[in-house]
N, C-alpha and C positions, 0 to 999 in steps of 0.2 A: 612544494610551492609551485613547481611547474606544472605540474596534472591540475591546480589547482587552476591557475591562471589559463590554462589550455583549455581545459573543462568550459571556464567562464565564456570563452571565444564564442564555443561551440554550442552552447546554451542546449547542453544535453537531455535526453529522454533515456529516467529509468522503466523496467521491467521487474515486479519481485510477484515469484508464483512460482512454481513447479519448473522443476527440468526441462519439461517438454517442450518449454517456451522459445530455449533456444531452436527449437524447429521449425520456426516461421518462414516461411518462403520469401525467398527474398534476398534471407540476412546474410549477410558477408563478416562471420566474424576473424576479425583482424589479431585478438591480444587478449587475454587473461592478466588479472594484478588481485593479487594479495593484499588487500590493505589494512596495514594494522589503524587502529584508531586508538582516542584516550580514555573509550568505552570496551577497548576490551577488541576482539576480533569478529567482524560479520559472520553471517551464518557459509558461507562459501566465499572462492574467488569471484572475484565481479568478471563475466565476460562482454568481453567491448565490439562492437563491429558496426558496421553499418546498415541502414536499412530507409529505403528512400531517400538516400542522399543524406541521409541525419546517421549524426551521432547517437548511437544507444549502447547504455549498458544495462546486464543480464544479472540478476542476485537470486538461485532460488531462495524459498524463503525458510525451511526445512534443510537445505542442505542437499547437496546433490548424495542419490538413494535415501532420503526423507530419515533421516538419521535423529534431529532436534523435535525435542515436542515444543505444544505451543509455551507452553512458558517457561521452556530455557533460551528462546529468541533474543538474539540481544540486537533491539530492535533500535537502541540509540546508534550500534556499532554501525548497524544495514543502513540507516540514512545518514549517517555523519559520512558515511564511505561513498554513497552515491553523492550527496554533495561537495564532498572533496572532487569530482571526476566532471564537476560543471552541471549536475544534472538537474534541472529545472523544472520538469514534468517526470511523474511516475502513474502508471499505470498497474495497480494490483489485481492478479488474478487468483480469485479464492474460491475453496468451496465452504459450502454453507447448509445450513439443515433449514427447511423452510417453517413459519409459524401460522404461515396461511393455505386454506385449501386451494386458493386459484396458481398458489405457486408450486406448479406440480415439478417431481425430480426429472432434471436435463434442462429446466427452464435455466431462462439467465434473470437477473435482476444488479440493476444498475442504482445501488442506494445513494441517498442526499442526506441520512440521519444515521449517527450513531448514538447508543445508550449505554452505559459504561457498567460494567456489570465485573470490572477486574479486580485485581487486590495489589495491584504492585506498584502505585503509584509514582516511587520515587525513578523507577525504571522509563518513566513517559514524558520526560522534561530533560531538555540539554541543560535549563538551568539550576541557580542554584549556585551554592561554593562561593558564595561575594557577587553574584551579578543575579537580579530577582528582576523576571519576565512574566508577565500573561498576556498569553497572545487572544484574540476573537476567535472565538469556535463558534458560531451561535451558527453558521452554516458551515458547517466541518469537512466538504467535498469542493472540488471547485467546477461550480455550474457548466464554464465553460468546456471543461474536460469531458463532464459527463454529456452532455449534448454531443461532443466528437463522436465518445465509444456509442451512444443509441444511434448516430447515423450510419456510425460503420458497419453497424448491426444491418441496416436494411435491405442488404445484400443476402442476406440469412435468411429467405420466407420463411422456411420451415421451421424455424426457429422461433420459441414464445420468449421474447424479451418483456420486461416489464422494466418503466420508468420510475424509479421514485423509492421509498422505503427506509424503514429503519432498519439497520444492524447492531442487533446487539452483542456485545462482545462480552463470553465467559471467559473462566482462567482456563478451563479444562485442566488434564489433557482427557478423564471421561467424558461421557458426552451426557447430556442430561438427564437428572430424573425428570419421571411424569409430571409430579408436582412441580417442579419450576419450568418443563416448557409449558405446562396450562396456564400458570401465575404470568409466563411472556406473552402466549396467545393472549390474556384477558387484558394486556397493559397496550393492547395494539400492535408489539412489535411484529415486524414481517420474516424478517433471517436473522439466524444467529451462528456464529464462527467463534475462534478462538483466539484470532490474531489482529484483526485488521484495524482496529481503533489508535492502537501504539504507534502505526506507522502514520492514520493519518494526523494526529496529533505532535509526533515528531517531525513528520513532513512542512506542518504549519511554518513550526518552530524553526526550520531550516530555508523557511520562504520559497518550498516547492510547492508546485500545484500538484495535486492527489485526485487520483479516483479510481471507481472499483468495479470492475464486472466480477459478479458472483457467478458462481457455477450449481445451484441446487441439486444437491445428491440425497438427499430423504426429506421426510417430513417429522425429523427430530424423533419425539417418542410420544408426540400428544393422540397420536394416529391410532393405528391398531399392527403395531409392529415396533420393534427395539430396532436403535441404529446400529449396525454393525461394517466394520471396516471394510468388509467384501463387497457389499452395497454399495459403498460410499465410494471407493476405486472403481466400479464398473461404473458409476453413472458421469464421474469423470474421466473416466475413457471416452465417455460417447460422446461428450462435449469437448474434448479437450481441441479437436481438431477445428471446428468452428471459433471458440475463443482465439486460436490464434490466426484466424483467418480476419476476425475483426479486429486485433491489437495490431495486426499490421496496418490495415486499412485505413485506424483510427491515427498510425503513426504520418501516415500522409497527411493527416488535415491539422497538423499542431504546427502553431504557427512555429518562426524561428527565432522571434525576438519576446525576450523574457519579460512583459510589461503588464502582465496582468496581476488584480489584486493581492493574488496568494505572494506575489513573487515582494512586493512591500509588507509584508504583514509585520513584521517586526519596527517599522518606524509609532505605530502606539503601543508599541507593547513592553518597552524595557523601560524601567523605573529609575533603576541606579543609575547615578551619574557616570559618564565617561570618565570622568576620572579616579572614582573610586572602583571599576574596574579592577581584582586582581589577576596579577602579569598573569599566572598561570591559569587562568580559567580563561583567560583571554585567547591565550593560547589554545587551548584543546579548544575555543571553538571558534579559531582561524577561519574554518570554511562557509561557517554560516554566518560569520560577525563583519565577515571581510568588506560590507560595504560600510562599515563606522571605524574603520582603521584608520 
């Protein structure tokens, strides 16, 4: 309860991405915490430090040396754990395989659409167990966030960022046949990954604000080439050091009071009355419920 109430003070900024993240110039990490949650254990320690005067903490999203595939993530555990810690805004950094030809690999892409293409449904909702939530997705990112990371991008010339997009999210952990990245080319989509829809969907649910710099490392398999892991690691080597030149930059411009949309989303969205509330659901979700206590 004390992390929790600290956290709140400090209206913190997560980070969930690769290792490498902790390498931001800048960051003064202070603390490592283990957080057990009522979901089970995050994919790693969360590490905490500072970074422009703000509170952030650190989750890769794999696990430090990329140990977890995409769908053994336990993606309730990673944001019930950043939102235990105060943290208000999250910033994810992914890689992704592109659907479009102008989205060539090294590009970034900053999406505002996700299309659900998973199978685990019961894994993507805190609720449930006696207490029945739907929160609005109908714009699944938060504008304001994404407008931050495109500005911080504008430091980067050499760098092709692109504004806008859908992500559509498979289970993997293969990566696609031919047949369904052409069937996602023909439906419009522009990138697809394997993770990033769970967080912003639980992110909602948690009344964080979400968003996501992509990292483009292939062009899927619709191309004239199979994706293969060598590829995909070199192309995010060569971005890797630019993304975090803009997630710190972007860390500057978030504001420090938690008053945007995302941060009420749950005042339309729970159905069950407060009083039929049960204690124990109540409980495991102490950190996200805390303002109806």
């Amino acid at each position: 309860m004390q992390d929790q109430e600290q956290g709140e003070r400090e209206a913190a900024i997560g980070l969930i991405g690769g290792s490498g993240l902790y390498e931001i110039e800048g960051f003064l990490q202070s603390e490592e915490k283990a957080v057990e949650t009522p979901f089970g254990s995050p994919s790693d320690v969360l590490v905490g430090g500072t970074l422009s005067g703000r509170k952030v903490w650190f989750l890769p999203r794999h696990g430090r040396g990329h140990r977890i595939l995409p769908h053994e993530i336990n993606h309730r555990a990673n944001i019930w754990a950043l939102r235990s810690l105060g943290v208000r805004w999250i910033i994810c950094v992914t890689a992704v395989g592109s659907l479009k030809e102008e989205y060539p690999p090294r590009s970034l892409v900053i999406p505002d659409q996700f299309f659900d293409r998973t199978s685990r449904r019961e894994e993507h909702t805190f609720f449930g167990s006696g207490i029945a939530a739907h929160v609005s997705f109908g714009e699944p990112v938060s504008h304001s966030l994404s407008r931050i990371l495109l500005e911080a991008s504008h430091d980067e010339p050499e760098l092709e960022v692109h504004f806008g997009g859908t992500y559509v999210n498979m289970d993997g952990p293969a990566f696609s046949t031919r047949a369904e990245s052409e069937v996602n080319r023909k439906l419009g989509f522009d990138v697809i990954g394997m993770t990033n829809l769970p967080e912003a969907k639980l992110a909602r649910e948690a009344e964080i604000a979400l968003a996501t710099l992509c990292m483009v490392t292939d062009y899927d398999c619709w191309k004239d080439e199979e994706v293969n892991v060598e590829t995909v690691i070199g192309h995010l080597e060569a971005n890797s050091r630019a993304a975090r030149r803009i997630v710190g930059r972007a860390i500057e411009g978030i504001p420090t009071k938690a008053d945007w949309p995302e941060h009420v989303a749950l005042d339309a969205a729970i159905i069950t009355a407060r009083d039929l509330w049960p204690p124990e659901t109540t409980a495991a979700l102490g950190p996200i419920l805390t303002r109806f206590m």
